[in-house]
mmJSON file of the N, C-alpha and C atoms, coordinates in Angstrom:
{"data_MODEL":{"atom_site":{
"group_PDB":["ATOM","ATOM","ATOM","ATOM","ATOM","ATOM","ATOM","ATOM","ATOM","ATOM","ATOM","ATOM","ATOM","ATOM","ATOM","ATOM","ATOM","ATOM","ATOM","ATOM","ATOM","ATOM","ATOM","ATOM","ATOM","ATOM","ATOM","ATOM","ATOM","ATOM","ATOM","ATOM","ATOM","ATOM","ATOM","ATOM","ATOM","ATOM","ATOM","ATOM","ATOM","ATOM","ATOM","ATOM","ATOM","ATOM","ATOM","ATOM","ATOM","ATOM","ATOM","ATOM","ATOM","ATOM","ATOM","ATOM","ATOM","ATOM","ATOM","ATOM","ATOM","ATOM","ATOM","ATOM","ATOM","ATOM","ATOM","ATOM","ATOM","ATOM","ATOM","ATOM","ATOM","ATOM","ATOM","ATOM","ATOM","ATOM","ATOM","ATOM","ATOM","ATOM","ATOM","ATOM","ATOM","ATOM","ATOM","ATOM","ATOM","ATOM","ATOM","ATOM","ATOM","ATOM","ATOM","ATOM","ATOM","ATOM","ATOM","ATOM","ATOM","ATOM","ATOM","ATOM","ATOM","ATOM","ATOM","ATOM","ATOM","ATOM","ATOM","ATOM","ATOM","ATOM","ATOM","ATOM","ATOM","ATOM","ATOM","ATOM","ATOM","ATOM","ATOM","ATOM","ATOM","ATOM","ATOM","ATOM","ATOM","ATOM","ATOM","ATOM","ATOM","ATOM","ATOM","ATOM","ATOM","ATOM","ATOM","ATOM","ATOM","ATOM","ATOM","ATOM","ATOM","ATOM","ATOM","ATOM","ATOM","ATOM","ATOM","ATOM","ATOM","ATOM","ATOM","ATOM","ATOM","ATOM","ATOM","ATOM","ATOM","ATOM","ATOM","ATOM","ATOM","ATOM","ATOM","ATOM","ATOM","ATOM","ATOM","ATOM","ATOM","ATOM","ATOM","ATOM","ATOM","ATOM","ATOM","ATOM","ATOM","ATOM","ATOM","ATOM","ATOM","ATOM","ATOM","ATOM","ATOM","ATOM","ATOM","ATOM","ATOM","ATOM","ATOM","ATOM","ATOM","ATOM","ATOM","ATOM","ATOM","ATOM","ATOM","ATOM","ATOM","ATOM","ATOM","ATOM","ATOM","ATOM","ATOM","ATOM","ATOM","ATOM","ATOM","ATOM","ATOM","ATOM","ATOM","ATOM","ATOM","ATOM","ATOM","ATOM","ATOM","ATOM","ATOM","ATOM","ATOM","ATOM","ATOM"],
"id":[1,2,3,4,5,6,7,8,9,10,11,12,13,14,15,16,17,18,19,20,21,22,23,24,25,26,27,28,29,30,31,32,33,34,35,36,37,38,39,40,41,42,43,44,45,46,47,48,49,50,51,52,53,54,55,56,57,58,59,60,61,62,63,64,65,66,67,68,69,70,71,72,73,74,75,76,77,78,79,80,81,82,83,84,85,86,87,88,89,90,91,92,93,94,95,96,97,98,99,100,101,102,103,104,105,106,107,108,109,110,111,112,113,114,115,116,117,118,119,120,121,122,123,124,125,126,127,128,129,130,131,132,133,134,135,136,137,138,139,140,141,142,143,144,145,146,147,148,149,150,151,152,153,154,155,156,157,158,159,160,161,162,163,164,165,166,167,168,169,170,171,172,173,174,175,176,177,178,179,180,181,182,183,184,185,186,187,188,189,190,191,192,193,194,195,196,197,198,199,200,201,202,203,204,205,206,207,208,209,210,211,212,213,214,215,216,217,218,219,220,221,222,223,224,225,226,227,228,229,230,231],
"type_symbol":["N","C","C","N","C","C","N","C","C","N","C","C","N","C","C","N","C","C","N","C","C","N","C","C","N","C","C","N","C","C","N","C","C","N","C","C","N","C","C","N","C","C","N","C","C","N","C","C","N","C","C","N","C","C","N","C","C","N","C","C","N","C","C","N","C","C","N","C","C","N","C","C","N","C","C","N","C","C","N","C","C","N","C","C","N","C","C","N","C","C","N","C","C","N","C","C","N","C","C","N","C","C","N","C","C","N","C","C","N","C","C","N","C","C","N","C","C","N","C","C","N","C","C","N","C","C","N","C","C","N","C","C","N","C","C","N","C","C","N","C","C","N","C","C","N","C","C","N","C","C","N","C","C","N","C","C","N","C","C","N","C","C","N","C","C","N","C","C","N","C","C","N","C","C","N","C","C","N","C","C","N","C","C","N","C","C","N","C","C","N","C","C","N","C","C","N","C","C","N","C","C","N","C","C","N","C","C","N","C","C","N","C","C","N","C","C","N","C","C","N","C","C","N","C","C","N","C","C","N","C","C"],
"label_atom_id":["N","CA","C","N","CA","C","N","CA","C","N","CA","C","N","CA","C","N","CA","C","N","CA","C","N","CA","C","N","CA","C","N","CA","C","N","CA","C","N","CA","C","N","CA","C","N","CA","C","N","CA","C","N","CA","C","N","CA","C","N","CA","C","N","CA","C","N","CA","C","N","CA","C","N","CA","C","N","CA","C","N","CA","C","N","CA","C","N","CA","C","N","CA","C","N","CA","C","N","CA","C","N","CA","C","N","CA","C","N","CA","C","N","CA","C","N","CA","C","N","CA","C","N","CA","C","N","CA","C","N","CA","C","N","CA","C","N","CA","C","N","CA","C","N","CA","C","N","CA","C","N","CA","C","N","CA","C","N","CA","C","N","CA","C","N","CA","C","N","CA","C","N","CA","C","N","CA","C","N","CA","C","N","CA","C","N","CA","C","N","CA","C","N","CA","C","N","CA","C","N","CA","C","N","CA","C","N","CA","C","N","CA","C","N","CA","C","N","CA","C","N","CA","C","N","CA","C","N","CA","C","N","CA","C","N","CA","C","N","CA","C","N","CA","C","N","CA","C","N","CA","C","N","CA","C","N","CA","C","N","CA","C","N","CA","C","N","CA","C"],
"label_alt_id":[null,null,null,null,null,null,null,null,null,null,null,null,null,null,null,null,null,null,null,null,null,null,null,null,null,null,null,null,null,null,null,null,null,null,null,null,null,null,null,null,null,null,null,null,null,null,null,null,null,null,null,null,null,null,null,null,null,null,null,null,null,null,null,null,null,null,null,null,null,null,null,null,null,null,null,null,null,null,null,null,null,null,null,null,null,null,null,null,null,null,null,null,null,null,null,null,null,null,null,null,null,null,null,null,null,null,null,null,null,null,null,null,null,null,null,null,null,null,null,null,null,null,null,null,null,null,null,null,null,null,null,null,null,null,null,null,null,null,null,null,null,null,null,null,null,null,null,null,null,null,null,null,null,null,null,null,null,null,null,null,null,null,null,null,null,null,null,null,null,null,null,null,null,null,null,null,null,null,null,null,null,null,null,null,null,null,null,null,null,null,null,null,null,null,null,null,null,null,null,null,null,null,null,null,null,null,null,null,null,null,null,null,null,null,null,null,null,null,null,null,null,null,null,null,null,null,null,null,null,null,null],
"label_comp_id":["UNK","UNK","UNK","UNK","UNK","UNK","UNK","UNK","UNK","UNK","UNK","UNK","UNK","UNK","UNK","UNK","UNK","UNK","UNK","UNK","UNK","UNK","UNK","UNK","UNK","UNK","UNK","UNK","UNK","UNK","UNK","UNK","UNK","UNK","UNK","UNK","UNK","UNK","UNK","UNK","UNK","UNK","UNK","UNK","UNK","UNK","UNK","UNK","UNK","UNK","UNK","UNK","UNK","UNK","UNK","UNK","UNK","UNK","UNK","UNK","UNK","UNK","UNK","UNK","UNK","UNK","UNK","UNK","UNK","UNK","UNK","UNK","UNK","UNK","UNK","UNK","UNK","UNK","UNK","UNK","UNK","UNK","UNK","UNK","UNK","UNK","UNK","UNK","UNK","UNK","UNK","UNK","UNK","UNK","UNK","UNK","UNK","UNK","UNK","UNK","UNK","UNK","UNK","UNK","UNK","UNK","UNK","UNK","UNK","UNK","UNK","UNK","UNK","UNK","UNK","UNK","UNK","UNK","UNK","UNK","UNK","UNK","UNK","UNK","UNK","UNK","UNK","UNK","UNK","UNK","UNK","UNK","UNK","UNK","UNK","UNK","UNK","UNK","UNK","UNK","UNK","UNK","UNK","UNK","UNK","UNK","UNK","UNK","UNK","UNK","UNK","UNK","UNK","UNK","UNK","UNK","UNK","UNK","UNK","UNK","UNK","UNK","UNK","UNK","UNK","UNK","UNK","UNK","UNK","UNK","UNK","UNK","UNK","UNK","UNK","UNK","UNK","UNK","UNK","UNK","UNK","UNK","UNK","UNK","UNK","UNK","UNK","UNK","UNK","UNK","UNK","UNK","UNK","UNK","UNK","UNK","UNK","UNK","UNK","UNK","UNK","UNK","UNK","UNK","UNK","UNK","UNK","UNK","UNK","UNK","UNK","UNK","UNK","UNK","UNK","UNK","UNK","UNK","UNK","UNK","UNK","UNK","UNK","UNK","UNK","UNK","UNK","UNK","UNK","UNK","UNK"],
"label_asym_id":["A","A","A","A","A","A","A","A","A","A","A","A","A","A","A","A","A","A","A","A","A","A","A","A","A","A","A","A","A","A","A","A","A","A","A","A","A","A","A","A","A","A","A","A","A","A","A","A","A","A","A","A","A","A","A","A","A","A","A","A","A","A","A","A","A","A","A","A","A","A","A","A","A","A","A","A","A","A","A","A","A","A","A","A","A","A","A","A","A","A","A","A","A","A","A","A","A","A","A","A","A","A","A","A","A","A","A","A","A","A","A","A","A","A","A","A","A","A","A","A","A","A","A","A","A","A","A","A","A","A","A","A","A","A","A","A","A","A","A","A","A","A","A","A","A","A","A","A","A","A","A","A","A","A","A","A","A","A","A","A","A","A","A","A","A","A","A","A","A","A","A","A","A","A","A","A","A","A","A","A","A","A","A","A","A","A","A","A","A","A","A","A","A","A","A","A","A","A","A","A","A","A","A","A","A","A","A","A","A","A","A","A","A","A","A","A","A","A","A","A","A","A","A","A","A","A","A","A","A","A","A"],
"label_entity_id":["1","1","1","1","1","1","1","1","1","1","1","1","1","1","1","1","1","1","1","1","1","1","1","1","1","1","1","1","1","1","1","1","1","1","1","1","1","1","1","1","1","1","1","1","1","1","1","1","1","1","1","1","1","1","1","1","1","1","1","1","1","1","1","1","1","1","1","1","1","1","1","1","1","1","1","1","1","1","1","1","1","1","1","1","1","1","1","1","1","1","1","1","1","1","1","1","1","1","1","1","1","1","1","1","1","1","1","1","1","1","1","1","1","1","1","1","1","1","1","1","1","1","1","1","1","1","1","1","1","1","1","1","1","1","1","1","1","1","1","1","1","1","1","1","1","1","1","1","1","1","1","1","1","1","1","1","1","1","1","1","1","1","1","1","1","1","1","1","1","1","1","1","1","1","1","1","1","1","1","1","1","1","1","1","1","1","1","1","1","1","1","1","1","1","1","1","1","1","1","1","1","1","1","1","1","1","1","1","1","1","1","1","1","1","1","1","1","1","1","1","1","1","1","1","1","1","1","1","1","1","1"],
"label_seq_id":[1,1,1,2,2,2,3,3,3,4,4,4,5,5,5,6,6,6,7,7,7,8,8,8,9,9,9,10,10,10,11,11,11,12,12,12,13,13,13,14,14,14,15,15,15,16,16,16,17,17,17,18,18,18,19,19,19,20,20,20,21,21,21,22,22,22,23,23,23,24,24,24,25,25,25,26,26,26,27,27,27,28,28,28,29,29,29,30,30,30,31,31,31,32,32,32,33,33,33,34,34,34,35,35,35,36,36,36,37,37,37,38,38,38,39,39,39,40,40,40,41,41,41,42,42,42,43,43,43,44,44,44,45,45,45,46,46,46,47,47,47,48,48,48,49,49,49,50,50,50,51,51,51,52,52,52,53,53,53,54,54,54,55,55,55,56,56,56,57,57,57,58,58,58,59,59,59,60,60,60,61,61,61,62,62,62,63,63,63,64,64,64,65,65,65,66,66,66,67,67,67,68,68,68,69,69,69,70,70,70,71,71,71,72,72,72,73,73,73,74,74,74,75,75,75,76,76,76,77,77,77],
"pdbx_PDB_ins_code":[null,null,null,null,null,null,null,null,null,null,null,null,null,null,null,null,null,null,null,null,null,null,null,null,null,null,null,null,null,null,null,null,null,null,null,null,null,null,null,null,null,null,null,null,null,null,null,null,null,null,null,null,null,null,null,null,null,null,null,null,null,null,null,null,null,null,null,null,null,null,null,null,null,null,null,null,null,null,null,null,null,null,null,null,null,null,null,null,null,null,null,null,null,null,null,null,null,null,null,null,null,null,null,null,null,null,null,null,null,null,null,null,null,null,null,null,null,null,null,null,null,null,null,null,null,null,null,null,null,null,null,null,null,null,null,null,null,null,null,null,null,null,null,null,null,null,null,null,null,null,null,null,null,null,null,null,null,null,null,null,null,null,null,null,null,null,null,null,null,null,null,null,null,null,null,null,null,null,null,null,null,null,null,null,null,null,null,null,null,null,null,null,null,null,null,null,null,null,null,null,null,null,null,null,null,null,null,null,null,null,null,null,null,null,null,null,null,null,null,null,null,null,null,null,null,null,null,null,null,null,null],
"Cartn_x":[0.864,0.0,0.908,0.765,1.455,1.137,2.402,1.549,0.216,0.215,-0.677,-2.631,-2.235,-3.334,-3.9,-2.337,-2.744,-3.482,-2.743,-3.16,-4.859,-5.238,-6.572,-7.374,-6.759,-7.642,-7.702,-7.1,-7.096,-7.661,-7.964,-9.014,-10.17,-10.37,-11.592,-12.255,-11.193,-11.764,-11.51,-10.909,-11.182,-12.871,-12.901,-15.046,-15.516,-15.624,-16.313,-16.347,-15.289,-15.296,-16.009,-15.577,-15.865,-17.552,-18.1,-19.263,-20.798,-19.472,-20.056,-20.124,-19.359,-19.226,-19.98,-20.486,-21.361,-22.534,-23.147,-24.431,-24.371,-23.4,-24.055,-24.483,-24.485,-24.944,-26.204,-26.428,-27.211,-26.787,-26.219,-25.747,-26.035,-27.394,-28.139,-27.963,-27.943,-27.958,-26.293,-25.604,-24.206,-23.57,-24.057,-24.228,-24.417,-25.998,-26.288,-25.749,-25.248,-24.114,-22.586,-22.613,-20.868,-20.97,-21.782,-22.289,-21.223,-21.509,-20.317,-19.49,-19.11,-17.622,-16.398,-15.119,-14.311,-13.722,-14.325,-13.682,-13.474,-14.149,-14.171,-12.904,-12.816,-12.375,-10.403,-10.68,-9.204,-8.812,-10.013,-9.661,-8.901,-9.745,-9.339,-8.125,-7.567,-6.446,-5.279,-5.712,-4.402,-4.097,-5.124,-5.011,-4.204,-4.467,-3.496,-1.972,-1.917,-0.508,0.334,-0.437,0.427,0.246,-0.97,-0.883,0.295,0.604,1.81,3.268,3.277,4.53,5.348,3.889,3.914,3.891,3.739,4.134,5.54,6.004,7.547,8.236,8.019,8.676,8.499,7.703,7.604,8.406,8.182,8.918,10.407,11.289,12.521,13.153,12.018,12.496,11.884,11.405,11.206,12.687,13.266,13.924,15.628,15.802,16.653,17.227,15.795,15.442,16.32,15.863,16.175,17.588,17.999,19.492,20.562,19.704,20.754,20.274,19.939,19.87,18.29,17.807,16.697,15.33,15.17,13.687,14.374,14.027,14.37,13.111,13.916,13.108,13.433,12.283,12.641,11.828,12.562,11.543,10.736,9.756,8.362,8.244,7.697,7.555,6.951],
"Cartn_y":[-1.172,0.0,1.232,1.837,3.535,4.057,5.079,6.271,6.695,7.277,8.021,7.089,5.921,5.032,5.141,4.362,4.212,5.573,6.581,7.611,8.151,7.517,7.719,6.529,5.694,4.236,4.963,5.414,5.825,6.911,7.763,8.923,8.225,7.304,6.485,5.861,5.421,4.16,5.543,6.261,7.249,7.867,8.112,9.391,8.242,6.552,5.893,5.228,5.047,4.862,6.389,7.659,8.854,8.71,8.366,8.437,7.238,6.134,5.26,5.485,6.351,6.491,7.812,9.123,10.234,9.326,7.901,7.914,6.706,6.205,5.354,5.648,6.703,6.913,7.575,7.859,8.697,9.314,11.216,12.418,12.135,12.457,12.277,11.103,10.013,8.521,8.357,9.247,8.728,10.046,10.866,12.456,11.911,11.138,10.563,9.612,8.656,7.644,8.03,8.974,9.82,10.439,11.285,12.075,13.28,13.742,14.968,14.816,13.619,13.377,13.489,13.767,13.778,12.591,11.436,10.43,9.664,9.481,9.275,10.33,11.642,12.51,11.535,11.566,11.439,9.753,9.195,7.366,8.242,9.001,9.3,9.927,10.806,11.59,10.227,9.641,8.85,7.873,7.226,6.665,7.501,8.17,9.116,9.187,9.59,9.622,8.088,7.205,5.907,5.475,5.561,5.464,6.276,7.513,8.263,7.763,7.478,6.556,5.712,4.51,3.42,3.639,4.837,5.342,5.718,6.632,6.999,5.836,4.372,3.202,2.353,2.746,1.892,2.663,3.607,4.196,4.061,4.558,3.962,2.841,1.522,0.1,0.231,0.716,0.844,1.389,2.881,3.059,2.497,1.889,0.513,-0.354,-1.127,-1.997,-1.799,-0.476,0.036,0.309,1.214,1.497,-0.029,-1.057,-2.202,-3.246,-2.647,-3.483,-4.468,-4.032,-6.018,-5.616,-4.06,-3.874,-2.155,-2.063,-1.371,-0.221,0.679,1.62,2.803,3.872,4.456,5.987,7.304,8.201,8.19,8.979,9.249,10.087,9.777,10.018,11.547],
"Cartn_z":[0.0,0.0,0.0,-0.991,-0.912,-0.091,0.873,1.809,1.591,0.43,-0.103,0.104,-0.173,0.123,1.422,2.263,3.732,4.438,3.61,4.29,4.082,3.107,2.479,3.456,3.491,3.958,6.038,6.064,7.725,7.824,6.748,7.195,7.208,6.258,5.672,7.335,7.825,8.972,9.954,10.225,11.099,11.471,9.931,9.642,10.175,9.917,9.957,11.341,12.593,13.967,14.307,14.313,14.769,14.454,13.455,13.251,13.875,14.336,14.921,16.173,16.195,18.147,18.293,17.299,17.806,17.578,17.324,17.001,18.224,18.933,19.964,21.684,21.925,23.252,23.332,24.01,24.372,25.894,25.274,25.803,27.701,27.48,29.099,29.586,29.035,30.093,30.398,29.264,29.811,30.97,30.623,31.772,33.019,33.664,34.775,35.266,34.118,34.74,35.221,34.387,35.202,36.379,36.2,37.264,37.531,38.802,38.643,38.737,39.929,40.273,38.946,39.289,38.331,37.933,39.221,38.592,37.122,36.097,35.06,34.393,34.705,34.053,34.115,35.175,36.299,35.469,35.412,34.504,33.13,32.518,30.99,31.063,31.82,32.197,32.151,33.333,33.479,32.498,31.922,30.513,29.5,29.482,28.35,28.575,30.107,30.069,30.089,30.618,30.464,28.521,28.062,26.565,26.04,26.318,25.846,26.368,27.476,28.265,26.89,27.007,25.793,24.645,23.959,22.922,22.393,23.619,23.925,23.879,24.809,24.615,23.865,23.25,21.492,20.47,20.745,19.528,19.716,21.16,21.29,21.092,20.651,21.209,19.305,18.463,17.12,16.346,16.702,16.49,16.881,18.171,18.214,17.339,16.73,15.769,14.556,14.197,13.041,12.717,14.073,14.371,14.182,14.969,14.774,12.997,12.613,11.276,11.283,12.518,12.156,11.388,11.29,10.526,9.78,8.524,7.284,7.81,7.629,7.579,6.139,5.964,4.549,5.088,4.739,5.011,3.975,4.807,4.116,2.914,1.719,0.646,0.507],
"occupancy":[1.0,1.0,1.0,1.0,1.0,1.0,1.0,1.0,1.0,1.0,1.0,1.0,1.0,1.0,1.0,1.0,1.0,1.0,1.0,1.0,1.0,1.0,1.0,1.0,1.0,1.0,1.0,1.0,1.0,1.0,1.0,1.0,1.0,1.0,1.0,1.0,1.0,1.0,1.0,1.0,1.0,1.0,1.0,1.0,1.0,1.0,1.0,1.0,1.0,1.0,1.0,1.0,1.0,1.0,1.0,1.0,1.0,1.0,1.0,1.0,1.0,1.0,1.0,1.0,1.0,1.0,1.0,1.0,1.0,1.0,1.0,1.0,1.0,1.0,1.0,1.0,1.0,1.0,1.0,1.0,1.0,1.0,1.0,1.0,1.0,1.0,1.0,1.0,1.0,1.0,1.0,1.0,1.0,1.0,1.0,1.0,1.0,1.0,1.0,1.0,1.0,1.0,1.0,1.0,1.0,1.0,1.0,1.0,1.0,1.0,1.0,1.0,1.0,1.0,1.0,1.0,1.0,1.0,1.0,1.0,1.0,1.0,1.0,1.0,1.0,1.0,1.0,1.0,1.0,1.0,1.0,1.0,1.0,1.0,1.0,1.0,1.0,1.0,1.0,1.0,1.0,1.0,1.0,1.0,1.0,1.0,1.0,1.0,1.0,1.0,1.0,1.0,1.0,1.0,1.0,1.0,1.0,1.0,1.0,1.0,1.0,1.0,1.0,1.0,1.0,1.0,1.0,1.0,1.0,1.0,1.0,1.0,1.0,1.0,1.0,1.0,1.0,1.0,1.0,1.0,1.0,1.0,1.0,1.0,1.0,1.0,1.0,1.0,1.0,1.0,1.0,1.0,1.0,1.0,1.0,1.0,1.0,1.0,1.0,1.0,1.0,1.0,1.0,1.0,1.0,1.0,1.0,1.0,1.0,1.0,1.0,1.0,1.0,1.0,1.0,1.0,1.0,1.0,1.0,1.0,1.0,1.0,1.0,1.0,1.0,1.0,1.0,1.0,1.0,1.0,1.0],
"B_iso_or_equiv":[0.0,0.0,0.0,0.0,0.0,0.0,0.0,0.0,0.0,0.0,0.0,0.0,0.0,0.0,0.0,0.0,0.0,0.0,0.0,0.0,0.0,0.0,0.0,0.0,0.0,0.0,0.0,0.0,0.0,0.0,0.0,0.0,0.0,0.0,0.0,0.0,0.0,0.0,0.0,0.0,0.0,0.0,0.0,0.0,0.0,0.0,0.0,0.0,0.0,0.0,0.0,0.0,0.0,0.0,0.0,0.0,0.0,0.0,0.0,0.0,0.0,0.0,0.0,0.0,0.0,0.0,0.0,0.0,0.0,0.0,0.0,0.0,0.0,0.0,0.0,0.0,0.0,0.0,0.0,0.0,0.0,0.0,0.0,0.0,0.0,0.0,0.0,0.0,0.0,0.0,0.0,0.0,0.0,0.0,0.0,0.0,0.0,0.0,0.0,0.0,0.0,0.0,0.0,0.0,0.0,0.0,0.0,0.0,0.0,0.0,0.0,0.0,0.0,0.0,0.0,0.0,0.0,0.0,0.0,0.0,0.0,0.0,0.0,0.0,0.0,0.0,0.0,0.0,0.0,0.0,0.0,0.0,0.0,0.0,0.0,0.0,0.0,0.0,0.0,0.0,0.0,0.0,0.0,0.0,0.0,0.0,0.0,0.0,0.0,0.0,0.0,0.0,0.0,0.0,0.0,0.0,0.0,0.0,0.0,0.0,0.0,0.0,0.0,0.0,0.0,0.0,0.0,0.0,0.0,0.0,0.0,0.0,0.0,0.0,0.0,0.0,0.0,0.0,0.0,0.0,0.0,0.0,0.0,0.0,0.0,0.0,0.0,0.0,0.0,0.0,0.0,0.0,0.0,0.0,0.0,0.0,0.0,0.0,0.0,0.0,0.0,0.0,0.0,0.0,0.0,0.0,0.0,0.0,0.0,0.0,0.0,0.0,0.0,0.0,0.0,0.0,0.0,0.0,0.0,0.0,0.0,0.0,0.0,0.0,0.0,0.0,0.0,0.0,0.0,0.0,0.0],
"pdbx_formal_charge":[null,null,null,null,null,null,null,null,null,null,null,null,null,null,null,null,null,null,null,null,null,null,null,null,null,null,null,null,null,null,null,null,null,null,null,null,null,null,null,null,null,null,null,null,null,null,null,null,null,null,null,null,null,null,null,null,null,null,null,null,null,null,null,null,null,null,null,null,null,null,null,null,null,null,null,null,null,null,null,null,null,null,null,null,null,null,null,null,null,null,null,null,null,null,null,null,null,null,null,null,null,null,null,null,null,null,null,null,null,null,null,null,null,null,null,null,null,null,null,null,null,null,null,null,null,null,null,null,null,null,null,null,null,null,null,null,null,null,null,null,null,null,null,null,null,null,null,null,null,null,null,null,null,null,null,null,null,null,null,null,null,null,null,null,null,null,null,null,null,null,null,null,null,null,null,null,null,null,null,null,null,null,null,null,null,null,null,null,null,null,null,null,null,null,null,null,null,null,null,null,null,null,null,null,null,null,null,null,null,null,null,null,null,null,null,null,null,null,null,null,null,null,null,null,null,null,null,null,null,null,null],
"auth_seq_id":[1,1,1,2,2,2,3,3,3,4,4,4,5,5,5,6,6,6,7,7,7,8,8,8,9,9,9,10,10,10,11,11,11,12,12,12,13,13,13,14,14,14,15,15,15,16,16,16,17,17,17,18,18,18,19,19,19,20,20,20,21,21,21,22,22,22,23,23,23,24,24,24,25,25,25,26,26,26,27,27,27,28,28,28,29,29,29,30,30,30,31,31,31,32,32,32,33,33,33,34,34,34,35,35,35,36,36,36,37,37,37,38,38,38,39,39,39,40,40,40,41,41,41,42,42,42,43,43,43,44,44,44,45,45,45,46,46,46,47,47,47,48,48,48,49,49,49,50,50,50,51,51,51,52,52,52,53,53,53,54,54,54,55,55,55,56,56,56,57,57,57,58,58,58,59,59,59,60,60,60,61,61,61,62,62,62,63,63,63,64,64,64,65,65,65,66,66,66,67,67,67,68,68,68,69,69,69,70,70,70,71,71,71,72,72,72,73,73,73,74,74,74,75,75,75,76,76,76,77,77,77],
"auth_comp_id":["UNK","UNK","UNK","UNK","UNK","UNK","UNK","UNK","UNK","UNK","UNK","UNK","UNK","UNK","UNK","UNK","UNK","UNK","UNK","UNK","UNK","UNK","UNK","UNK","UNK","UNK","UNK","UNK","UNK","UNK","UNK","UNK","UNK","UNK","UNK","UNK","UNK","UNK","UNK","UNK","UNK","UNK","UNK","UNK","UNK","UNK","UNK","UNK","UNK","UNK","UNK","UNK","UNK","UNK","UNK","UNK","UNK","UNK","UNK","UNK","UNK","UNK","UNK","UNK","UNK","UNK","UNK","UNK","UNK","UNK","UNK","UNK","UNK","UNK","UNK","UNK","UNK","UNK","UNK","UNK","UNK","UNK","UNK","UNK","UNK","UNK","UNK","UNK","UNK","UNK","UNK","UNK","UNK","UNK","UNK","UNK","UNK","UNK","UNK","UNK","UNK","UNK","UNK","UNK","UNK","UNK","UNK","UNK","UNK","UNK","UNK","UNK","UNK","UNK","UNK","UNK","UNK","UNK","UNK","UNK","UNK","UNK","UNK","UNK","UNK","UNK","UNK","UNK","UNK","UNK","UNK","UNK","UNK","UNK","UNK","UNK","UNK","UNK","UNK","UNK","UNK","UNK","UNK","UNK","UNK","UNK","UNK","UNK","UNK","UNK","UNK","UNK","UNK","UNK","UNK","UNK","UNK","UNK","UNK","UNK","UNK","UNK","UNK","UNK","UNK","UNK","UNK","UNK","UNK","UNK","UNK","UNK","UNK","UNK","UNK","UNK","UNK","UNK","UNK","UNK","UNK","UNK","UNK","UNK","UNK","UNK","UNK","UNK","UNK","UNK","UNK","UNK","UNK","UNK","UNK","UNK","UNK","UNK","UNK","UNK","UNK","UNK","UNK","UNK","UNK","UNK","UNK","UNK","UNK","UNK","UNK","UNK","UNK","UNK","UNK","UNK","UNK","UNK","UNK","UNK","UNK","UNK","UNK","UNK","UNK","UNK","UNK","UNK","UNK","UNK","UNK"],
"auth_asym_id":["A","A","A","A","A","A","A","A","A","A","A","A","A","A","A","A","A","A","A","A","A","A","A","A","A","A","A","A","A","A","A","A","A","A","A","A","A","A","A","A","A","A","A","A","A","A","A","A","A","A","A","A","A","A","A","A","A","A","A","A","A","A","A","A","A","A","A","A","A","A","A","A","A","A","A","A","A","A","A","A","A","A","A","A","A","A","A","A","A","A","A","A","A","A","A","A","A","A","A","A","A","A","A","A","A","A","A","A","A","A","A","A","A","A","A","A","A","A","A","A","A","A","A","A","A","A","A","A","A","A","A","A","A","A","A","A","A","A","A","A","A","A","A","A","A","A","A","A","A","A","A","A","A","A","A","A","A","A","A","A","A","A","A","A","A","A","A","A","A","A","A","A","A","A","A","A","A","A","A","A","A","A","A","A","A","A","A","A","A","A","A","A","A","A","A","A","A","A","A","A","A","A","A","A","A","A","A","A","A","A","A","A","A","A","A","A","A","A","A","A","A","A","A","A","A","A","A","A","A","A","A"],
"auth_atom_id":["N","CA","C","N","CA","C","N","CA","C","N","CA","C","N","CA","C","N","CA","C","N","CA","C","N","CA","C","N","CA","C","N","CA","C","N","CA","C","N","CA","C","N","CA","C","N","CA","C","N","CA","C","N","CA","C","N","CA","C","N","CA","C","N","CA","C","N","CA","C","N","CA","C","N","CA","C","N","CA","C","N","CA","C","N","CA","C","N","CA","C","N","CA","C","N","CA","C","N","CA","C","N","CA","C","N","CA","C","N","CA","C","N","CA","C","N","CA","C","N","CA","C","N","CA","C","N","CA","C","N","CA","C","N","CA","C","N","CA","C","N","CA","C","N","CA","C","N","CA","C","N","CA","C","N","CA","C","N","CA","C","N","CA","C","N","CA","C","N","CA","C","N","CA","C","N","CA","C","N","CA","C","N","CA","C","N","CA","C","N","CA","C","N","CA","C","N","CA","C","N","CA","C","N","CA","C","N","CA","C","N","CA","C","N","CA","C","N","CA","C","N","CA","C","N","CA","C","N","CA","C","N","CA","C","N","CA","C","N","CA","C","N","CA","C","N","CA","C","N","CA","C","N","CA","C","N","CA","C","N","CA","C","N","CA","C","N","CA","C"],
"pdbx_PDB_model_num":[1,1,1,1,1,1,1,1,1,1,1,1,1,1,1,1,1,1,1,1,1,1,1,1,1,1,1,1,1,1,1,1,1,1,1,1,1,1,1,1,1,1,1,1,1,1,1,1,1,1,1,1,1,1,1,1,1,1,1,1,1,1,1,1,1,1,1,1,1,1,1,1,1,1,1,1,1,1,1,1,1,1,1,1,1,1,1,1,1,1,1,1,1,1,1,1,1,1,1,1,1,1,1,1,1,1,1,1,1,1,1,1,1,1,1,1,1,1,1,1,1,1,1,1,1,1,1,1,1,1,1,1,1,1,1,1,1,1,1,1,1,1,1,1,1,1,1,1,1,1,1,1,1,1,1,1,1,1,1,1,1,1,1,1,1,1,1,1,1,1,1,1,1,1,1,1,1,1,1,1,1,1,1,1,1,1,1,1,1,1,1,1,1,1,1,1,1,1,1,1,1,1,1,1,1,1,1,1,1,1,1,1,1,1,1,1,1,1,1,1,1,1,1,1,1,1,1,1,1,1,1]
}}}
């Protein structure tokens, strides 16, 4: 697959999760189930920063790889 594809095929599946996910809740039932507390807020917060952690250590243990010969890498077109 060319950049140019992938890059078409991932906006594609992007509109189409984003669009599946504004049409499955409903606003108010998920409002009353959170409620005020911040806890939910504080789950999504800390998720992010450990998702970013694991991002940072994927990408170091990616670029490794690359540095020692075992996976080819090419810049981007």
């Amino acid at each position: 697959m060319t950049p140019a594809a992938l890059t078409s095929y991932a906006r594609l599946c992007g509109t189409a999760l984003a669009r599946a996910h504004a049409r499955s809740g409903d606003r108010i039932a998920i409002a009353a189930y959170l409620g005020k507390a911040d806890t939910f807020d504080q789950a999504v917060a800390e998720f992010a920063r450990t998702y970013a952690a694991q991002t940072i250590t994927d990408h170091a243990t990616l670029a490794a790889t690359v540095a020692a010969g075992v996976v080819r890498a090419a810049p981007e077109l």
